[in-house]
Every structure is written in C-alpha cells, then in structure tokens.
C-alpha positions in Angstrom: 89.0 122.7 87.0 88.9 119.4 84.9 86.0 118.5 86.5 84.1 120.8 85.3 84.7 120.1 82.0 83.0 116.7 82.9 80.1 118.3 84.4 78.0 119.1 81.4 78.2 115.4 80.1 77.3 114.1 83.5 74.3 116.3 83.5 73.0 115.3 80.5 73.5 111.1 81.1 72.2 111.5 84.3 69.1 113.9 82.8 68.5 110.7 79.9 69.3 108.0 81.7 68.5 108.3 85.7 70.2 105.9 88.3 67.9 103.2 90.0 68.2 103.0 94.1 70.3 100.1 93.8 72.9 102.0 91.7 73.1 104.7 94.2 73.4 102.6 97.0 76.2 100.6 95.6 77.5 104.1 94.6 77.1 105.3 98.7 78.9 101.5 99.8 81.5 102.3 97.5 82.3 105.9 98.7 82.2 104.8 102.2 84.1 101.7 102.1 86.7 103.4 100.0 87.4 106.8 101.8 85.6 106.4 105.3 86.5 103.3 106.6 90.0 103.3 105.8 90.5 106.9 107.5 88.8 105.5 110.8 91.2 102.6 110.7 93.9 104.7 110.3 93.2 106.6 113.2 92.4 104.2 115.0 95.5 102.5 114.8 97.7 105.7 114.9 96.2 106.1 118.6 97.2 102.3 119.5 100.6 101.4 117.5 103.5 104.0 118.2 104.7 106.1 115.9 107.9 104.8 114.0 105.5 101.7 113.7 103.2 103.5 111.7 104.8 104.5 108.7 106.1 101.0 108.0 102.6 99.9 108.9 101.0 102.4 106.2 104.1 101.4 103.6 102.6 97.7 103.4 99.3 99.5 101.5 100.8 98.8 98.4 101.1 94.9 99.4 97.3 94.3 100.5 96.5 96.6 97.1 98.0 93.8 95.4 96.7 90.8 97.1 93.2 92.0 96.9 93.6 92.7 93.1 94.6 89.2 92.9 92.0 87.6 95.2 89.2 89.8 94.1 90.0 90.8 90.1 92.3 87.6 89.3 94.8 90.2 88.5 98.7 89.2 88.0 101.7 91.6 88.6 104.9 90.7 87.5 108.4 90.5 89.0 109.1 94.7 88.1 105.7 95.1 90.1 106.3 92.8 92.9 109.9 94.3 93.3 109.2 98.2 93.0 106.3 96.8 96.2 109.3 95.1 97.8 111.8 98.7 97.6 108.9 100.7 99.0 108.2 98.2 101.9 111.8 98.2 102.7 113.0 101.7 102.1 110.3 102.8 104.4 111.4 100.3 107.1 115.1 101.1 106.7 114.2 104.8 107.6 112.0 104.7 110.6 114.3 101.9 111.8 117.2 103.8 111.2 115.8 107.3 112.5 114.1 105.5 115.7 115.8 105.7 119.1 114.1 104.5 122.0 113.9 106.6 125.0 116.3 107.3 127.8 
C-alpha cells in the first residue's frame, strides 16, 4: 500500500531525470547480489550441511552483517551492538544444541 504512495514521485523523477545504462546496471548487480545470490547459497548449503547445523549457520548473518559494514563502510558498533550479535548467536546455538538428538 505504502508503495504506492511513492509511485507518483518515482514517476515523475524518473520522467525529468532518466537513468543512464550504467545506473541501471549497477541497479540490476545490486538486486542480484542482494536477493539472488544469497538464496542460491542458502540452498545450497541447506542440501549439504544437516539440519540442526543450519539454523546456527544462518544465526551468524548478523556477525558477517557486521564485519562487512566495518570492512566495507568503516562503520563502528559498540559493545550493546556487539553483545545483542553475541545473545542471538548463542541463543540460537543453545536451542538446536539443546533440541538435537542424534539417531539411534
């Protein structure tokens, strides 16, 4: 719905001001390395890594999120930051550790 609020006043920059090729292919990179990529990974390593392994696997986002804004933005977080990362890691690897039974 809120988007199309927006759509009238993307219309009209887009209508005065029309986007080169190199903005739209940075635009295209940008929606495929952002949405596509990831997915396929994620399938792809939900078919190779078992199960319980996966959750804590897809809890450790939060981390890489954070060392790429450092590495790539120069972005700081503080300890509240670093430590609400840290609860989410472990809470999610004290429950698939806890709830994981190997077979008999």
């Amino acid at each position: 719905m809120s988007g199309t609020l927006y759509l009238p006043v993307g219309a009209w920059v887009l209508w005065h001001h029309p986007p080169t090729a190199a903005a739209l292919s940075c635009a295209l990179a940008a929606g495929v390395l952002s949405s596509a990529v990831p997915s396929l990974a994620d399938l792809l390593a939900l078919r190779r890594v078992p199960a319980h392994f996966f959750g804590v696997f897809m809890s450790v986002n939060p981390v890489f999120a954070a060392l790429a804004g450092i590495a790539v933005l120069g972005q700081r977080l503080d300890a509240l930051s670093w430590l609400a990362i840290a609860v989410i890691v472990g809470a999610n690897t004290a429950v698939v550790s806890a709830s994981w039974r190997p077979a008999t």
